[in-house]
C-alpha positions as YAML, in Angstrom:
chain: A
units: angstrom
residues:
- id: 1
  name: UNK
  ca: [55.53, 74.48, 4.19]
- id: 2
  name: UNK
  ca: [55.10, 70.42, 4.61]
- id: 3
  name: UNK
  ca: [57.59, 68.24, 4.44]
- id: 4
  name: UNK
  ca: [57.14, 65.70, 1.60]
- id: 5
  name: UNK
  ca: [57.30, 62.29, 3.47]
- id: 6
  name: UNK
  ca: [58.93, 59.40, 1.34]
- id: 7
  name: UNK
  ca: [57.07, 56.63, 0.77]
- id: 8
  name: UNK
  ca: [58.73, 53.36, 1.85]
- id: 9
  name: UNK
  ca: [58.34, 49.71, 0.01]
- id: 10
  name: UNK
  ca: [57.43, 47.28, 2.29]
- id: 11
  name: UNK
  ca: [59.78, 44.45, 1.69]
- id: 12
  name: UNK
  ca: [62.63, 46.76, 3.10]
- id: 13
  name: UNK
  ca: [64.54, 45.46, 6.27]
- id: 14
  name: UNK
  ca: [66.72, 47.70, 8.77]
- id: 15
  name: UNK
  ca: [69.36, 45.92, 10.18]
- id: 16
  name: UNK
  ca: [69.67, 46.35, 13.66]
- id: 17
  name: UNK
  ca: [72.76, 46.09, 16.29]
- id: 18
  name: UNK
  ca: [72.35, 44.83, 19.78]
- id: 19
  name: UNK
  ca: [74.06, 47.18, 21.88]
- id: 20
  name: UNK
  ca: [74.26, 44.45, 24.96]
- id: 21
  name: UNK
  ca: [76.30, 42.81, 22.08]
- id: 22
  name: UNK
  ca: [78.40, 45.22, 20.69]
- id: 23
  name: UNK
  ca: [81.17, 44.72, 23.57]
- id: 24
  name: UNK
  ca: [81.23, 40.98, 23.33]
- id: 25
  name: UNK
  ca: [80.29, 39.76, 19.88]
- id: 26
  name: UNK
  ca: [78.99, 42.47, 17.35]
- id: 27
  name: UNK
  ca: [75.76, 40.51, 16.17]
- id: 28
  name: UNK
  ca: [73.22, 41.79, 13.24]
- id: 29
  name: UNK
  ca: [69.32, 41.33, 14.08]
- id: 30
  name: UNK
  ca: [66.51, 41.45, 11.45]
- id: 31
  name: UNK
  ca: [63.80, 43.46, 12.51]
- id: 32
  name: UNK
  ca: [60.86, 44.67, 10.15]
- id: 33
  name: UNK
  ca: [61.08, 48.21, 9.43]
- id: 34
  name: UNK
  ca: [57.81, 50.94, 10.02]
- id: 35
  name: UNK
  ca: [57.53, 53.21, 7.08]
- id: 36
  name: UNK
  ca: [57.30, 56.33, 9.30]
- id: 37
  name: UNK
  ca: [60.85, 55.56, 10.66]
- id: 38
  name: UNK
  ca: [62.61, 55.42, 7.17]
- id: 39
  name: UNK
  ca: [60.70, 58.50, 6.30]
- id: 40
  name: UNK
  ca: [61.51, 60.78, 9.15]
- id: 41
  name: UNK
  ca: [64.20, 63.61, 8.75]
- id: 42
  name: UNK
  ca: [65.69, 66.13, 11.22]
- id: 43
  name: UNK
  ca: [64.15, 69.56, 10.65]
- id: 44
  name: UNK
  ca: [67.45, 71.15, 11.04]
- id: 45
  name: UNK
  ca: [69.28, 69.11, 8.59]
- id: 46
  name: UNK
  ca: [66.24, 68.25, 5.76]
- id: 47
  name: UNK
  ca: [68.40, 71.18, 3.39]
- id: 48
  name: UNK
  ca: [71.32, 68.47, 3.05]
- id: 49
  name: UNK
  ca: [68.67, 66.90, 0.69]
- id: 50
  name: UNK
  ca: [69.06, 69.47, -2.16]
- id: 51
  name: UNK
  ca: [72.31, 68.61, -2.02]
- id: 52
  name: UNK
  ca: [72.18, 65.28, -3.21]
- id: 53
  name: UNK
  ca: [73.40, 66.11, -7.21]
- id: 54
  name: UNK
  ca: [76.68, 68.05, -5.63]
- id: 55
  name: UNK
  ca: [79.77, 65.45, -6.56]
- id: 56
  name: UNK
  ca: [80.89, 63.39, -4.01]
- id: 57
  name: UNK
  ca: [84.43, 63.57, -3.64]
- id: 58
  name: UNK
  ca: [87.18, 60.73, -4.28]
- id: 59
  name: UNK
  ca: [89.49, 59.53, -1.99]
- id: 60
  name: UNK
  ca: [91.44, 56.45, -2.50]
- id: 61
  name: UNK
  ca: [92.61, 53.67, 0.24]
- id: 62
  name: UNK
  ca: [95.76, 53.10, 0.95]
- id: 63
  name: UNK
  ca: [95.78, 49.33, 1.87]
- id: 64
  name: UNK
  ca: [93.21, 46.74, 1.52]
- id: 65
  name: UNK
  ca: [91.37, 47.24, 4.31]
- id: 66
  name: UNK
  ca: [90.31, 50.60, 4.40]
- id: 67
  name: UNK
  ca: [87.49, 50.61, 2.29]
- id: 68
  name: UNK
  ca: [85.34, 51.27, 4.81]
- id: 69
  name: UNK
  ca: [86.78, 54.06, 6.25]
- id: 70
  name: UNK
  ca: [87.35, 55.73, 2.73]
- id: 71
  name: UNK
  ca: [83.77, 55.60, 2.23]
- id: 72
  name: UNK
  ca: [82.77, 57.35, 5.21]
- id: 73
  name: UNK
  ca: [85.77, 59.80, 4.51]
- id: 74
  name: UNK
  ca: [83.91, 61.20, 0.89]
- id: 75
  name: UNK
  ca: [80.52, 60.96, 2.78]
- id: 76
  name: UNK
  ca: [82.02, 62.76, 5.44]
- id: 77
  name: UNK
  ca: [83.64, 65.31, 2.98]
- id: 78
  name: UNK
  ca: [80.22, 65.60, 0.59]
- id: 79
  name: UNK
  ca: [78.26, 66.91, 4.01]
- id: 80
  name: UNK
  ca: [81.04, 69.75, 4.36]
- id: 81
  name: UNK
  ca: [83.35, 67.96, 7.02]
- id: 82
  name: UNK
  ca: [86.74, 67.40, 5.08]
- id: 83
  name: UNK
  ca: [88.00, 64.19, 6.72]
- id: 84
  name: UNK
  ca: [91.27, 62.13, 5.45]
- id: 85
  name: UNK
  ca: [90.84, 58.61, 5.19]
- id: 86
  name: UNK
  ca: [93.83, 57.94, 7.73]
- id: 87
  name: UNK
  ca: [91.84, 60.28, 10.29]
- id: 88
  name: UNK
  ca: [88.79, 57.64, 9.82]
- id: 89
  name: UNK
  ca: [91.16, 54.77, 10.01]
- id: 90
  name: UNK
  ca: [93.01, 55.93, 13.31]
- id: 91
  name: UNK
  ca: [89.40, 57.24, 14.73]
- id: 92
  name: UNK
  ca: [88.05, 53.57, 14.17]
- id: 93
  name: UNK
  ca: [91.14, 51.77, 14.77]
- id: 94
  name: UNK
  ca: [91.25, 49.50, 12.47]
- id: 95
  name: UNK
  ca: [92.59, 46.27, 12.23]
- id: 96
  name: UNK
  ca: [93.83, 43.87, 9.47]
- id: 97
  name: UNK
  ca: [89.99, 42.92, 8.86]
- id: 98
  name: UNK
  ca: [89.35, 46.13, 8.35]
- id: 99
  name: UNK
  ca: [85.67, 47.95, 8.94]
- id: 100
  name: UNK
  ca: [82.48, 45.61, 9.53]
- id: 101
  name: UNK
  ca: [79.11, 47.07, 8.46]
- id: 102
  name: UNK
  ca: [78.81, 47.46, 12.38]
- id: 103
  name: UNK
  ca: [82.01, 49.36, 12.54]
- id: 104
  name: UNK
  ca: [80.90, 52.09, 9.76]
- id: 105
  name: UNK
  ca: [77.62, 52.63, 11.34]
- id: 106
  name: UNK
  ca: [79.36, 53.07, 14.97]
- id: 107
  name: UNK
  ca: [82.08, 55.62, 13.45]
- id: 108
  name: UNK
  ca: [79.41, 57.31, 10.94]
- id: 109
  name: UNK
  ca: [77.49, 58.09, 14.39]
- id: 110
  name: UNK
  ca: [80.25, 59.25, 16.28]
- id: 111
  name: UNK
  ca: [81.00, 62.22, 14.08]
- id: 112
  name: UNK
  ca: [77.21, 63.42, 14.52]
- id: 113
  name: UNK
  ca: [75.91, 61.01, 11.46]
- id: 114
  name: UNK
  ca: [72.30, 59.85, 11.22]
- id: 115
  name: UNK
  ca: [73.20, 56.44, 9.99]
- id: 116
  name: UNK
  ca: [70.16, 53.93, 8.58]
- id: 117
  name: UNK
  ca: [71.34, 50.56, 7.64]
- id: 118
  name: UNK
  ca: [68.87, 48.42, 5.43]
- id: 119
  name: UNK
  ca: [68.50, 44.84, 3.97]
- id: 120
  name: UNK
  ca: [66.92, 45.27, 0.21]
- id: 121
  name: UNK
  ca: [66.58, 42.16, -1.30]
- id: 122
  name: UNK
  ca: [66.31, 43.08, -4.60]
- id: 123
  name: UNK
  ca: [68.20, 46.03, -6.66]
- id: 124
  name: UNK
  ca: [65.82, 49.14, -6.27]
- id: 125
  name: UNK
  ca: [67.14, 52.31, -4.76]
- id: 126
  name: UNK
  ca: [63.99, 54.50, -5.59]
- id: 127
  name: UNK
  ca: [63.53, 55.52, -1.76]
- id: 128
  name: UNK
  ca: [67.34, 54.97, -0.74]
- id: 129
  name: UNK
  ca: [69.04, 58.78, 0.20]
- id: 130
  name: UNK
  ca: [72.01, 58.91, -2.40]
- id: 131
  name: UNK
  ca: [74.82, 58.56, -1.40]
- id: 132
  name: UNK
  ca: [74.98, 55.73, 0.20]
- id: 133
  name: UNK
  ca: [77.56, 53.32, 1.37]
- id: 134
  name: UNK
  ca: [77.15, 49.33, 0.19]
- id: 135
  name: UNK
  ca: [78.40, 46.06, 0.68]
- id: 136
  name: UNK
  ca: [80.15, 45.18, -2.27]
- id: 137
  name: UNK
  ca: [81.17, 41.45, -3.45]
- id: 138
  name: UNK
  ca: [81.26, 40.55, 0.21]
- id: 139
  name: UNK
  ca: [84.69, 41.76, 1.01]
- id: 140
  name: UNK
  ca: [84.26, 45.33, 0.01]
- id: 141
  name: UNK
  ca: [82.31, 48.86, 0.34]
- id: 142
  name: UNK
  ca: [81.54, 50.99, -2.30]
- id: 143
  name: UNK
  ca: [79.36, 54.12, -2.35]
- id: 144
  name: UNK
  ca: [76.24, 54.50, -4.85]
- id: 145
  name: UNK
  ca: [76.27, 58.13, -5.97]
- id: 146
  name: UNK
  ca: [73.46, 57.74, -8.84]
- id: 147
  name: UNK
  ca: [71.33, 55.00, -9.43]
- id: 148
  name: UNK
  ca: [68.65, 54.56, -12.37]
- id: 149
  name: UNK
  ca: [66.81, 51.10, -13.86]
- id: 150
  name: UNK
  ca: [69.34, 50.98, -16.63]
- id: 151
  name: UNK
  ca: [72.61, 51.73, -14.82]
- id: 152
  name: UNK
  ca: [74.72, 52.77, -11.80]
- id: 153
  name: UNK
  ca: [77.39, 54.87, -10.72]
- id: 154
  name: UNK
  ca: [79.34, 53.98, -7.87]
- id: 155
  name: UNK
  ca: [82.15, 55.72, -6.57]
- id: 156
  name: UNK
  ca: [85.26, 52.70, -5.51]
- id: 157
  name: UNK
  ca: [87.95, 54.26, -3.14]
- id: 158
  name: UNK
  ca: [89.92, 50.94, -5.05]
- id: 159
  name: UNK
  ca: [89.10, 51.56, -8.49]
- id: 160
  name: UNK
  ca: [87.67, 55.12, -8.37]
- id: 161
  name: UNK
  ca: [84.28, 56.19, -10.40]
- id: 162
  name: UNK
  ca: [82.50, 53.44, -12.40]
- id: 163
  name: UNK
  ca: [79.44, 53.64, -14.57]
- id: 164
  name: UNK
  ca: [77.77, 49.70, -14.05]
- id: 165
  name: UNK
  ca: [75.05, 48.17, -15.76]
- id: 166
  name: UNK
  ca: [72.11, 47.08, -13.93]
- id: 167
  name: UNK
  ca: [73.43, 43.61, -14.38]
- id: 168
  name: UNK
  ca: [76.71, 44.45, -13.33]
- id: 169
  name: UNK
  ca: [75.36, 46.16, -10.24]
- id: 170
  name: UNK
  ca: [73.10, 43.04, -9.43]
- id: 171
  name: UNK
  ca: [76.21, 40.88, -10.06]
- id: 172
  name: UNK
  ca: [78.30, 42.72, -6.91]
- id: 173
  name: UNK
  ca: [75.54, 43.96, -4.86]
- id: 174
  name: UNK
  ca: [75.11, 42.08, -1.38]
- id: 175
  name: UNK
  ca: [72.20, 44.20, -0.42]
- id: 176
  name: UNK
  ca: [72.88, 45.56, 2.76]
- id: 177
  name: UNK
  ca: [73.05, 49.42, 1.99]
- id: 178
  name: UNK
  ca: [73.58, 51.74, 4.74]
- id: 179
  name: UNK
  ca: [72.28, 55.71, 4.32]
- id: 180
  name: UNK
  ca: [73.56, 58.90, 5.74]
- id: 181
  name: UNK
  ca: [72.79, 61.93, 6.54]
- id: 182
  name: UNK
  ca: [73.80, 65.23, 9.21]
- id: 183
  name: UNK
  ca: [72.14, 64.75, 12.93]
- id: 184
  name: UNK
  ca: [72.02, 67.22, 15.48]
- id: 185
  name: UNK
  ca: [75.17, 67.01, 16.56]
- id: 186
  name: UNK
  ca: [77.10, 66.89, 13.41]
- id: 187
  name: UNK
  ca: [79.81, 69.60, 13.13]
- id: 188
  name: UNK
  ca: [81.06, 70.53, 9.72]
- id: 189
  name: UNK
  ca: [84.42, 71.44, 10.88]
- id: 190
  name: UNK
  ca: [87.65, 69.69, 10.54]
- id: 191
  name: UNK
  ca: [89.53, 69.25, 13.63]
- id: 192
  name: UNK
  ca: [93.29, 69.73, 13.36]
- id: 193
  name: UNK
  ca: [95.34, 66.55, 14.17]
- id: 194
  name: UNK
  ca: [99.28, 66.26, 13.71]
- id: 195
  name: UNK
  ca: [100.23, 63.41, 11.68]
- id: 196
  name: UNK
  ca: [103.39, 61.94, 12.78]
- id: 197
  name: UNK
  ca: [105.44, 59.70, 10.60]
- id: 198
  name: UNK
  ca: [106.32, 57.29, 13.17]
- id: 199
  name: UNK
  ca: [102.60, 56.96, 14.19]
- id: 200
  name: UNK
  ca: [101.13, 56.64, 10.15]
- id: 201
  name: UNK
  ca: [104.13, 53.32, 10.28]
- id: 202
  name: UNK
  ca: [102.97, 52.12, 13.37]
- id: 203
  name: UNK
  ca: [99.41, 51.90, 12.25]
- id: 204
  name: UNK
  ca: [100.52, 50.74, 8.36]
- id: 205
  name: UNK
  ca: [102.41, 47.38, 10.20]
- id: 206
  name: UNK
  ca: [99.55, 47.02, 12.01]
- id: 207
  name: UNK
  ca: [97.21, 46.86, 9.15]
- id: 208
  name: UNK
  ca: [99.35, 45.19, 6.54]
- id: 209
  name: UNK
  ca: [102.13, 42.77, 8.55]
- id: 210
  name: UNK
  ca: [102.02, 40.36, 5.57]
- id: 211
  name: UNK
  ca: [102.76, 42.96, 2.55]
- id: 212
  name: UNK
  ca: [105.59, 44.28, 4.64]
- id: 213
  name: UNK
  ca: [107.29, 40.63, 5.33]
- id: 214
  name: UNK
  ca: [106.88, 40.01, 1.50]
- id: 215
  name: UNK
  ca: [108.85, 43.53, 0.63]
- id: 216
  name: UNK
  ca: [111.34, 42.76, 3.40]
- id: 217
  name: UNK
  ca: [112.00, 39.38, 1.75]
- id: 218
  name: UNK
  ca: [111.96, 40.27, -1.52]
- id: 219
  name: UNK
  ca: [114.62, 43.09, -0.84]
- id: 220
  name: UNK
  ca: [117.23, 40.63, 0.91]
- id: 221
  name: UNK
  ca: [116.57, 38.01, -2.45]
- id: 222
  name: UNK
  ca: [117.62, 41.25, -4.34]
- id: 223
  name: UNK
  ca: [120.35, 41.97, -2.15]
- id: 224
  name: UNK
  ca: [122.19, 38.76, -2.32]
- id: 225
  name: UNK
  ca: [121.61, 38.22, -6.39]
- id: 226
  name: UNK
  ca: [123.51, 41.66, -6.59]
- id: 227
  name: UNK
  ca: [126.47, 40.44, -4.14]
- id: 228
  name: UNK
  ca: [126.51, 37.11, -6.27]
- id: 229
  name: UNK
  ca: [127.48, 39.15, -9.27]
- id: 230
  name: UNK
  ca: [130.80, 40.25, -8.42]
- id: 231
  name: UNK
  ca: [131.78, 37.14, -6.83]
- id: 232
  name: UNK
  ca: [131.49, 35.34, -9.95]
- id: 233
  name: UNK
  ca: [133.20, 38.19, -12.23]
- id: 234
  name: UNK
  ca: [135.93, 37.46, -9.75]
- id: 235
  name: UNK
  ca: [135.69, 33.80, -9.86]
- id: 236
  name: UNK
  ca: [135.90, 33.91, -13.92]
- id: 237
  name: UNK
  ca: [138.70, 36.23, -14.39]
- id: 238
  name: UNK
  ca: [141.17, 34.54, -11.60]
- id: 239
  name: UNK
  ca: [140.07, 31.07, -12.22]
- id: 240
  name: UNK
  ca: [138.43, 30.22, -15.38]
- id: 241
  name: UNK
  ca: [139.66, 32.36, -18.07]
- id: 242
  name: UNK
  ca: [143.64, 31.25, -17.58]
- id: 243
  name: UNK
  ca: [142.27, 28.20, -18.12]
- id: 244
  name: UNK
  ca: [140.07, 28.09, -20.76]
- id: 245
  name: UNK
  ca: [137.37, 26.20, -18.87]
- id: 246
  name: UNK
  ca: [134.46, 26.20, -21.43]
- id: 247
  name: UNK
  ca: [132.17, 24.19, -20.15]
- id: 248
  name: UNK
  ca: [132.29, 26.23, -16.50]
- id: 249
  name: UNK
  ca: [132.42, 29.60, -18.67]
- id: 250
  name: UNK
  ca: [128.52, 28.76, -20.22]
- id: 251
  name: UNK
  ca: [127.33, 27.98, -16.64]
- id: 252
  name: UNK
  ca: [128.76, 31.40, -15.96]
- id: 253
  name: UNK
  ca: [127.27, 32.90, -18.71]
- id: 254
  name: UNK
  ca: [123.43, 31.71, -18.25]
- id: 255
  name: UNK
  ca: [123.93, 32.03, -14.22]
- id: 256
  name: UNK
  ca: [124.73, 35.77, -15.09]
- id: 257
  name: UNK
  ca: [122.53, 36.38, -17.37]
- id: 258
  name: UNK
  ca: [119.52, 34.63, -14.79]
- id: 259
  name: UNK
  ca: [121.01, 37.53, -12.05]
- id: 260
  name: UNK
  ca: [121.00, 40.65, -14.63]
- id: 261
  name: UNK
  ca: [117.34, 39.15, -15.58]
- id: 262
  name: UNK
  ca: [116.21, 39.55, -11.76]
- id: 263
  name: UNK
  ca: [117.36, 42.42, -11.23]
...
């Protein structure tokens, strides 16, 4: 039996990456796109399409800047290969800027993906392969599991699932989109890797050095308000209370009060 080709709109753009440029300066290049190249599909792997209505599965990020690798994680898992976000993350190596667009496509590819990434200037996902990730609000990627005229539902490894309005979708979308699908070479089964606890801190001070020097100050702050309290239970008994020093005793009070507050 044919294969149904998809018809492509012409105002689509694939983004291209230099691969002379990849180990200097990743660089993006705008190149028009030929409709025969969007449309064709690997024989082998053209049954992954009546897949498309299965539920993608959620996985969450752990820090800011794994977004990225969370999204390829559920695309990874949708296709059959249960993958962890940390096994994307230590696979890709990423650092405290987290995944580029470049990144995603690079690590989508290296576990067997066939990876498209496209420019659509304009909200239509008619001819887009769902799911696919997106560039969200400049900073982030989300994944587009369903998309219709009047609304959208994305899948946000931040927020989790979200039903959006067209308008709402407009509002976030950057338009660079970048599809998915099983190559050749893509192999549905998970590969065992021990996760040690010293190497899941290593790479969680790697990615988040400023969160962890705002926890480690906040904890000494804590520390010392609790030693403070003692001190001056000490310092009103022995000295203030013989005395009847009133107006000390109400600076006590509030400065007591302030520390049981904090805590």
């Amino acid at each position: 039996m044919r294969e149904r080709q998809f018809k492509t709109p012409g105002y689509w753009s694939a983004l291209s990456f230099d691969e002379d440029d990849i180990s200097d300066k990743p660089t993006l290049k705008m190149i028009k796109v030929k409709p025969e190249d969007l449309s064709r599909e690997s024989p082998k792997h053209s049954l992954w399409r009546k897949l498309r209505r299965r539920r993608l599965p959620q996985l969450s990020q752990m820090t800011m800047v794994e977004c990225g690798a969370a999204c390829l994680a559920m695309i990874l898992s949708y296709y059959g290969r249960k993958t962890s976000v940390s096994e994307v993350s230590t696979r890709c190596d990423i650092g405290r800027d987290g995944l580029s667009a470049l990144s995603v496509v690079k690590a989508a590819r290296s576990y067997g993906m066939r990876v498209r990434a496209i420019s659509l200037p304009r909200n239509d996902f008619r001819f887009v392969r769902l799911p696919a990730i997106i560039h969200w609000e400049f900073n982030h990627f989300v994944i587009v599991e369903r998309w219709s005229t009047k609304h959208v539902d994305i899948v946000d490894p931040a927020a989790g699932r979200r039903r959006l309005s067209a308008e709402e979708f407009d509002a976030g979308f950057t338009g660079i989109a970048i599809m998915l699908e099983p190559g050749t070479q893509f192999n549905r089964k998970t590969l065992p890797r021990k996760i040690t606890l010293r190497g899941y801190l290593l790479q969680y001070i790697q990615q988040t050095p400023l969160t962890l020097l705002q926890i480690l100050g906040s904890s000494l702050i804590l520390q010392a308000i609790g030693l403070m309290s003692p001190l001056l239970s000490k310092f009103l008994i022995d000295d203030v209370l013989p005395y009847k020093q009133v107006g000390i005793m109400t600076l006590l009070a509030v400065g007591m009060m302030l520390i049981i507050l904090s805590q």
